[in-house]
DSSP file (Angstrom, degrees, kcal/mol; ACC not computed):
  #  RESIDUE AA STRUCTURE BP1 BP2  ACC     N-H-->O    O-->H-N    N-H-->O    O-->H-N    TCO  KAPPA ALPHA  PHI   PSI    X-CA   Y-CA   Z-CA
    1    1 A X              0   0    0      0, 0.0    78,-0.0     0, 0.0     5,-0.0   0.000 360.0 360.0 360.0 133.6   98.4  -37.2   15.7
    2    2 A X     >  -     0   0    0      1,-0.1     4,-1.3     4,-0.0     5,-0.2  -0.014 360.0-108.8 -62.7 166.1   96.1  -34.5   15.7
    3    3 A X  H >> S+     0   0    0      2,-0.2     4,-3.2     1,-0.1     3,-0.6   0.988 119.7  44.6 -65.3 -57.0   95.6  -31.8   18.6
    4    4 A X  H 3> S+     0   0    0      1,-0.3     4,-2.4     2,-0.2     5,-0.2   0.878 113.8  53.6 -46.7 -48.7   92.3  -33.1   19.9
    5    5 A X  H 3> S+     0   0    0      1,-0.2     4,-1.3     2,-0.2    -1,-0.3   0.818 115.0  43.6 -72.7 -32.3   93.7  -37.0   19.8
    6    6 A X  H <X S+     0   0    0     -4,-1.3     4,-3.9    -3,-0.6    -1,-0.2   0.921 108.8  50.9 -99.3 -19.5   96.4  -35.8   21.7
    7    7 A X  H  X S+     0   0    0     -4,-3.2     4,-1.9    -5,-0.2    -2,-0.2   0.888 113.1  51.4 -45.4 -46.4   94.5  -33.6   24.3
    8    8 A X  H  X S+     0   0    0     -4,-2.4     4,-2.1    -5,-0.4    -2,-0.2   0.891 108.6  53.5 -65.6 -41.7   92.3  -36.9   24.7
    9    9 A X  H  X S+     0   0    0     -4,-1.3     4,-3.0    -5,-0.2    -2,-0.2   0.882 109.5  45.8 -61.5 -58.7   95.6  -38.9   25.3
   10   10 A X  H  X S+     0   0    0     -4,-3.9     4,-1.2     2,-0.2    -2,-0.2   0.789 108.2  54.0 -77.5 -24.8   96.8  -36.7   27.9
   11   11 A X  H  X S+     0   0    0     -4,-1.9     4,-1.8    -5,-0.2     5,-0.2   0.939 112.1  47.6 -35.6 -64.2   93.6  -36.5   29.8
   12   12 A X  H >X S+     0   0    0     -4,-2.1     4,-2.5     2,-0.2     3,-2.5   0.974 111.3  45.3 -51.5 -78.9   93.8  -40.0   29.8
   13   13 A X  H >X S+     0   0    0     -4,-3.0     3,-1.9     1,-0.3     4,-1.0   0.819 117.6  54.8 -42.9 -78.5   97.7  -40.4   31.0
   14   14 A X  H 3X S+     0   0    0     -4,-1.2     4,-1.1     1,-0.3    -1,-0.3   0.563 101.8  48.5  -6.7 -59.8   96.5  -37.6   33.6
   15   15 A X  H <X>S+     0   0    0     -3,-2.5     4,-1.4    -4,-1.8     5,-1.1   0.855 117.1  49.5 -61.0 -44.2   93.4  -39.3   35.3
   16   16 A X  H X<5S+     0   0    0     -4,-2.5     3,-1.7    -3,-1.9    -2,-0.2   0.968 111.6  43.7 -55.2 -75.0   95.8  -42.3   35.7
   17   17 A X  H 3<5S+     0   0    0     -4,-1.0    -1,-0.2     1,-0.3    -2,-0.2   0.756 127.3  29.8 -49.5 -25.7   98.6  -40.6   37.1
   18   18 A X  H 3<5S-     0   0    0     -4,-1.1    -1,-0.3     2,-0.2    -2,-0.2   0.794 106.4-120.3-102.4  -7.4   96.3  -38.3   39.7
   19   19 A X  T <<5 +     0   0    0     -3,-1.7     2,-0.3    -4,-1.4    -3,-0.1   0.972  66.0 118.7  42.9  64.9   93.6  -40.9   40.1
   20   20 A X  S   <S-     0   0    0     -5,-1.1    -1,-0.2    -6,-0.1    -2,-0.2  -0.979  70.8 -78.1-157.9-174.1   90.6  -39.2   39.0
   21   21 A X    >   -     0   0    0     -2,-0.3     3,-1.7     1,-0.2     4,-0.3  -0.097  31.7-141.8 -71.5 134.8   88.0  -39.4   36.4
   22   22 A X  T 3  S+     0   0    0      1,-0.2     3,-0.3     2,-0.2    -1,-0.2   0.538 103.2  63.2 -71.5  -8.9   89.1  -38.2   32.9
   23   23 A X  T 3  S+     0   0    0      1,-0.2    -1,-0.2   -12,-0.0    -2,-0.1   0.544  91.9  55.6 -89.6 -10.2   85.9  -36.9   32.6
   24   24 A X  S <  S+     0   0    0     -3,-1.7    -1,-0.2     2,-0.0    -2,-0.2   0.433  95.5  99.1 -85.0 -14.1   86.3  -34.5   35.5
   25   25 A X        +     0   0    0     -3,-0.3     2,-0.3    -4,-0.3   -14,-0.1  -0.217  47.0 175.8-114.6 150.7   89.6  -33.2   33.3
   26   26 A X    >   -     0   0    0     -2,-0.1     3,-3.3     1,-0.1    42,-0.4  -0.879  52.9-109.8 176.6 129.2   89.6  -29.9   31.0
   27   27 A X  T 3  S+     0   0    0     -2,-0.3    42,-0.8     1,-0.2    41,-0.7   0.826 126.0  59.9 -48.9 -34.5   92.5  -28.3   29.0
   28   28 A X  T 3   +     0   0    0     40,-0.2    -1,-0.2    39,-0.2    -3,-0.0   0.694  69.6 112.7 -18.7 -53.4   91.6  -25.9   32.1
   29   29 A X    <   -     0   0    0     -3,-3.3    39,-0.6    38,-0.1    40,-0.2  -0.090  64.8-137.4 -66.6 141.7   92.1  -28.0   34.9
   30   30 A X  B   > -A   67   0A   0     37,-0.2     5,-1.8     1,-0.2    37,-0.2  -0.610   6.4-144.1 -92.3 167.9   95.3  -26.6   36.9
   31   31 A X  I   >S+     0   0    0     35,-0.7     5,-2.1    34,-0.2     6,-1.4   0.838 102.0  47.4 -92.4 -58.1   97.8  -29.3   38.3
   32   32 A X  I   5S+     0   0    0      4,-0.2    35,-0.1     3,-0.2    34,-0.0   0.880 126.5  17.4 -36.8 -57.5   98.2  -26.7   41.5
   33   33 A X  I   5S+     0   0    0     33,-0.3    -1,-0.1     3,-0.1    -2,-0.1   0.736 131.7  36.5-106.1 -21.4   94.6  -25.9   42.4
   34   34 A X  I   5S+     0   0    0      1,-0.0    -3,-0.2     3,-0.0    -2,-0.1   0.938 129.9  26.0 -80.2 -64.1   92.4  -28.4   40.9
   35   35 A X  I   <S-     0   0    0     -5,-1.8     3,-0.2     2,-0.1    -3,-0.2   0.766  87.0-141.2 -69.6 -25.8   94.5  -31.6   41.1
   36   36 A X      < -     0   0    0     -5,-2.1     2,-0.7     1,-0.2    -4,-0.2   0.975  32.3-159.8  56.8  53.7   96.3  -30.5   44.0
   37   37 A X        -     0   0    0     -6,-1.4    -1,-0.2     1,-0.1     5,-0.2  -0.654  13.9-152.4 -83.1  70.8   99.2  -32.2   42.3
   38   38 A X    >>  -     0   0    0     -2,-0.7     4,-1.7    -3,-0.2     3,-1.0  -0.070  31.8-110.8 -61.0 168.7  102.3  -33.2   44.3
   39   39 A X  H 3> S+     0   0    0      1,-0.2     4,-1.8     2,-0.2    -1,-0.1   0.798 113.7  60.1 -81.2 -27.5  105.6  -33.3   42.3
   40   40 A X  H 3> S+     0   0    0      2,-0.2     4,-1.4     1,-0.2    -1,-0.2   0.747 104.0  49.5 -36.0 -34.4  105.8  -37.3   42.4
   41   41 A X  H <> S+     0   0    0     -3,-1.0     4,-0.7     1,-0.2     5,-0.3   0.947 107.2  56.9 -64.9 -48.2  102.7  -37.5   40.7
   42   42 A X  H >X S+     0   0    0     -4,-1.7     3,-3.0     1,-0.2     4,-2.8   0.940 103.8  48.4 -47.5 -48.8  104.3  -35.1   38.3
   43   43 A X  H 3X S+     0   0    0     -4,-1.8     4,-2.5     1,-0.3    -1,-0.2   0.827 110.0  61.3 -75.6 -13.6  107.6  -37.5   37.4
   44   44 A X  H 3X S+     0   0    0     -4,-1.4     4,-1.2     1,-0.2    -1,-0.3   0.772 106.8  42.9 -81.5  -7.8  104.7  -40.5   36.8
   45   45 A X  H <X S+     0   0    0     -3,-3.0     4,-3.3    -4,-0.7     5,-0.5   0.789 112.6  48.9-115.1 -29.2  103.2  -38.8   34.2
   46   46 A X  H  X S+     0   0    0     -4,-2.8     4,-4.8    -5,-0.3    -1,-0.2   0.972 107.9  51.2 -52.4 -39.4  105.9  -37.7   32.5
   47   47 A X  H  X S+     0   0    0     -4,-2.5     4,-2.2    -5,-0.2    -1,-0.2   0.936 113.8  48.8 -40.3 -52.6  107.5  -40.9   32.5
   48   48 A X  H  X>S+     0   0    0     -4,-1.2     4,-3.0     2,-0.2     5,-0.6   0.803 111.1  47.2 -28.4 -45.7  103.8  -41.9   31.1
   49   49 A X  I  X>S+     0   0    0     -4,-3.3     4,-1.5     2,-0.2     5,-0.9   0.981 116.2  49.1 -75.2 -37.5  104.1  -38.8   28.4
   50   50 A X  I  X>S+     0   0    0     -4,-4.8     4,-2.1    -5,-0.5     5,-1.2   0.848 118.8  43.5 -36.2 -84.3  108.2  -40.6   27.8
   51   51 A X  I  <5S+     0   0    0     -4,-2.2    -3,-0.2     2,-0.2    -2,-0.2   0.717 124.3  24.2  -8.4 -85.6  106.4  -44.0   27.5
   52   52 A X  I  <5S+     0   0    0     -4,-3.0    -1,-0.2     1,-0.2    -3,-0.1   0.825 129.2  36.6 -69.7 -39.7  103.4  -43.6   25.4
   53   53 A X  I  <<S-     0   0    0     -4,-1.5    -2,-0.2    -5,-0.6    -3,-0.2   0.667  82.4-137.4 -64.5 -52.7  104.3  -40.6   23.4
   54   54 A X  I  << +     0   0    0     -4,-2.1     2,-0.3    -5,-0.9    -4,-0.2   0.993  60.9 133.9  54.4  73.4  108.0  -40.8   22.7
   55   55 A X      < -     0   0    0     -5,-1.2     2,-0.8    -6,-0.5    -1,-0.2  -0.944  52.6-136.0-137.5 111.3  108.2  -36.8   23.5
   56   56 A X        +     0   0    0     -2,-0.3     2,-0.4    22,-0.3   -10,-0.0  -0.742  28.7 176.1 -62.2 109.9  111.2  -35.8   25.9
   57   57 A X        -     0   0    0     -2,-0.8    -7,-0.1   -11,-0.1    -8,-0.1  -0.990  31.0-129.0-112.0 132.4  110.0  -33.3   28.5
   58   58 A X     >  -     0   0    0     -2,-0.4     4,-1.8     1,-0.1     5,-0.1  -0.263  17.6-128.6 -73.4 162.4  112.1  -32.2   31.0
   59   59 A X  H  > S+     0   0    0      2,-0.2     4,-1.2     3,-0.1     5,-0.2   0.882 110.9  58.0 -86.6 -48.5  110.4  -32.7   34.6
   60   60 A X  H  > S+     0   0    0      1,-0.2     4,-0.5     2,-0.2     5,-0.2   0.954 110.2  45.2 -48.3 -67.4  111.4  -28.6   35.3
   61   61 A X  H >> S+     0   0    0      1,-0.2     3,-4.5     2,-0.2     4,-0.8   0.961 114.3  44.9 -69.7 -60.5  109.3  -27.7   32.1
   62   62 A X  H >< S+     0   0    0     -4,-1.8     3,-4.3     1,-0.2    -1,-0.2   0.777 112.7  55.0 -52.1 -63.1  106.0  -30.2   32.9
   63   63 A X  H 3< S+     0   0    0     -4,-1.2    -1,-0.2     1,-0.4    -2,-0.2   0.428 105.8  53.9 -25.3 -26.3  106.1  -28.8   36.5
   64   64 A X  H << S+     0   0    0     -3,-4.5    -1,-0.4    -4,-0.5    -2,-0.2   0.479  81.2  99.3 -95.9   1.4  105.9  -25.4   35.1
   65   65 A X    <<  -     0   0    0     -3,-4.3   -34,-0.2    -4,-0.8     3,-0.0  -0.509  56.6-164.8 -85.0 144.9  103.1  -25.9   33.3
   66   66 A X  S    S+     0   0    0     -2,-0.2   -35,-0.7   -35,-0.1   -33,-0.3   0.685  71.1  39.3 -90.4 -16.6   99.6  -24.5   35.2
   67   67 A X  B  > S-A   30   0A   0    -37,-0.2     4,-1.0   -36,-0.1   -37,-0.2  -0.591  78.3-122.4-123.3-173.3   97.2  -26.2   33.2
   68   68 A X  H  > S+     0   0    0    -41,-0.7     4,-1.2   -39,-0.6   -40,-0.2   0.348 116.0  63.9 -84.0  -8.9   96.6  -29.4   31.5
   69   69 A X  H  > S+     0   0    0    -42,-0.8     4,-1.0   -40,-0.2   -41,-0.1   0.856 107.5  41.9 -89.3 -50.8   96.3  -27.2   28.3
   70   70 A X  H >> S+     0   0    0      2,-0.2     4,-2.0   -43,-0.2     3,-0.5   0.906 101.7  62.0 -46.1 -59.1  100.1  -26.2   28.8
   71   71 A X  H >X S+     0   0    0     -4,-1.0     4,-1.9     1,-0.2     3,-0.5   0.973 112.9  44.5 -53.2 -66.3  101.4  -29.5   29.6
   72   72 A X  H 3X S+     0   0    0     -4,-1.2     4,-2.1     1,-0.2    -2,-0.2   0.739 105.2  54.5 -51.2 -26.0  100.0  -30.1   25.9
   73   73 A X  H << S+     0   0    0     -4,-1.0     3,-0.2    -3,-0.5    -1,-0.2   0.942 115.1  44.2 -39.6 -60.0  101.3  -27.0   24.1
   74   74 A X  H << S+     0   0    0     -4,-2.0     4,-0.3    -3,-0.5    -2,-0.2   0.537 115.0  49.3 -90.1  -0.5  105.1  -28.2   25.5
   75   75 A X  H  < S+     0   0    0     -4,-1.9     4,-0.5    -5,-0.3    -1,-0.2   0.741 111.6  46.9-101.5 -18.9  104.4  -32.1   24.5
   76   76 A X  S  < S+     0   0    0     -4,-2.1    -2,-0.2    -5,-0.4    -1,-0.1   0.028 106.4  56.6-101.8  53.4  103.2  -31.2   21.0
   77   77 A X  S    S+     0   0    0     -3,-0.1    -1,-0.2     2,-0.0    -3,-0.1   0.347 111.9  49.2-113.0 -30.3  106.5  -28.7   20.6
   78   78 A X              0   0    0     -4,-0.3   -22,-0.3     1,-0.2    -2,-0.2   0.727 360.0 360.0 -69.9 -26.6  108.1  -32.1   21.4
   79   79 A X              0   0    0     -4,-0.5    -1,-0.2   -24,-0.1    -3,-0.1   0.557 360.0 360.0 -60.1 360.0  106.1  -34.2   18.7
């Protein structure tokens, strides 16, 4: 899987897991100030990234991530 396909992928899993529009979504968007992202939301999409992906991420490391750009950088170090 490519970068873009998997950027697109995590967007997706993302919109689910906060409930909003994937089109509103940008390797940009922060989990802190944009999504306003409680840490439950966080352990559903990892489970999601577990799920769909087959990439182990530890819940510490997605949690640390600031962007949506990050969380992909540490899921394709996992691919």
């Amino acid at each position: 899987m490519d970068r873009k396909e998997l950027e697109a992928q995590i967007i997706d899993m993302v919109a689910k897991c906060y409930s909003v529009d994937a089109s509103t979504l940008s390797m940009e968007t922060t989990f802190k100030y944009d999504l306003k992202g409680a840490s439950v939301l966080m352990v559903g999409l990892v489970s999601e990234i577990e799920n769909e992906l087959d990439a182990m991420i530890a819940l510490q490391d997605a949690a640390a991530c600031e962007t949506i750009g990050d969380l992909v950088d540490k899921v394709q170090e996992e691919l």
